[in-house]
Residue, then its C-alpha position, 0 to 999 in steps of 0.5 A: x897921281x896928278x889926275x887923282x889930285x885934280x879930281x879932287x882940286x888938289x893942285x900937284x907940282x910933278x917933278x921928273x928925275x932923271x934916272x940914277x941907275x936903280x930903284x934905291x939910288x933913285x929912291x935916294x935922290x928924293x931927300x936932295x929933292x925935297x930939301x930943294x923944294x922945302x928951300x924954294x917954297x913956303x907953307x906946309x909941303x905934302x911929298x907923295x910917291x907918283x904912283x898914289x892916288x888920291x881919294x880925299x883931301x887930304x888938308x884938312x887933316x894935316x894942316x893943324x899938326x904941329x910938327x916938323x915932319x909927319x910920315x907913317x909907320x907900319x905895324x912892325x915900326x918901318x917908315x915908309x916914305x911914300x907920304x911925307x907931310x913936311x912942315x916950314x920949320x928950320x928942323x924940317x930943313x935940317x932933317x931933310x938935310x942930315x937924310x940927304x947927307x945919309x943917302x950920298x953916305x950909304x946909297x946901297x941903303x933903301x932912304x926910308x931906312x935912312x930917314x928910320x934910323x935919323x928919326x930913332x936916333x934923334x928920339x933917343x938922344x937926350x935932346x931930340x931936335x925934331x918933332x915928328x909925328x907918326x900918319x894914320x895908315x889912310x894917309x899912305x894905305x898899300x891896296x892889298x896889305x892885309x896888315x892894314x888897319x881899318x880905317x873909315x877912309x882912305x886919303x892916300x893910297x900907294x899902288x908899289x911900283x916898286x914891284x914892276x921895278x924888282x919884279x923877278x923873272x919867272x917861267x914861261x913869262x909868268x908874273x907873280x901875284x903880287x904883281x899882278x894884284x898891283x896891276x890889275x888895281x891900277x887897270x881899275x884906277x885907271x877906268x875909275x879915273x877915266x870915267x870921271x873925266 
């Protein structure tokens, strides 16, 4: 991720977490982490899971929307955490706050279904408190998700590191293919990356 922003003169600030015992309790760490960044720096925030890559600036695109957060959505309406444009807005704060909260209260639960349900059930209270706006598919596009949209290009895609971390035994050592799909993407990422340097 950091090399793929650097190549395009993003400039990224990579945190290390220490490990909370799973992918969904780690998974649940991030709304703490983020409304600890949100606190300590001003302007608009891009978060992106580490294993993304960027393809373009993403910046131009994203520094005009006028909302609180900004986060994509499948086809289906799932929200996937794995981009999220957080804006400097004190409901931005308190988002992330009540997301926070939702983890520490239920952290057998994945946090982008967490971060779903607040959002929903905001959107449908009498008085939504949030702004948030839905991001194209280019902003968080899964390399081989047939379900993608077309789109003209890519800003940001995710490459499911998820899959090493629930990958499930098999026979005789063999790997399924969906991994092995997302491994043979990140061998050809890695080539393109190395050969720009």
């Amino acid at each position: 991720m950091a090399r793929s922003a650097e190549r395009i003169g993003l400039k990224v600030h990579a945190t290390a977490l220490p490990n909370a015992g799973s992918w969904v309790l780690n998974a649940g760490l991030k709304p703490g982490f983020l409304l600890q960044e949100r606190a300590k720096l001003r302007g608009p925030l891009l978060y992106v899971d580490v294993d993304a890559v960027f393809h373009r600036n993403p910046w131009p695109e994203l520094r005009g929307l006028d909302c609180d957060i900004a986060v994509y959505y499948e086809a289906d309406g799932s929200l996937v955490s794995a981009t999220i444009l957080i804006n400097d807005t004190p409901e931005a704060a308190h988002l992330l706050e009540l997301w926070r909260q939702g983890c520490l209260a239920s952290p057998d639960m994945w946090d982008q279904l967490v971060l779903q349900q607040i959002i929903a059930e905001d959107a449908g209270s009498t008085r939504p408190q949030f702004r948030v706006i839905r991001l194209p598919v280019s902003f968080c596009w899964i390399f081989d998700r047939v379900e993608n949209e077309p789109v003209s290009e890519v800003f940001i895609e995710q490459l499911q590191a998820s899959r090493e971390a629930t990958k499930r035994k098999r026979w005789f050592g063999r790997i399924g293919k969906r991994l092995q799909r997302r491994r043979d993407r990140v061998d050809e990422i890695e080539r393109i990356l190395n050969a720009a340097r």
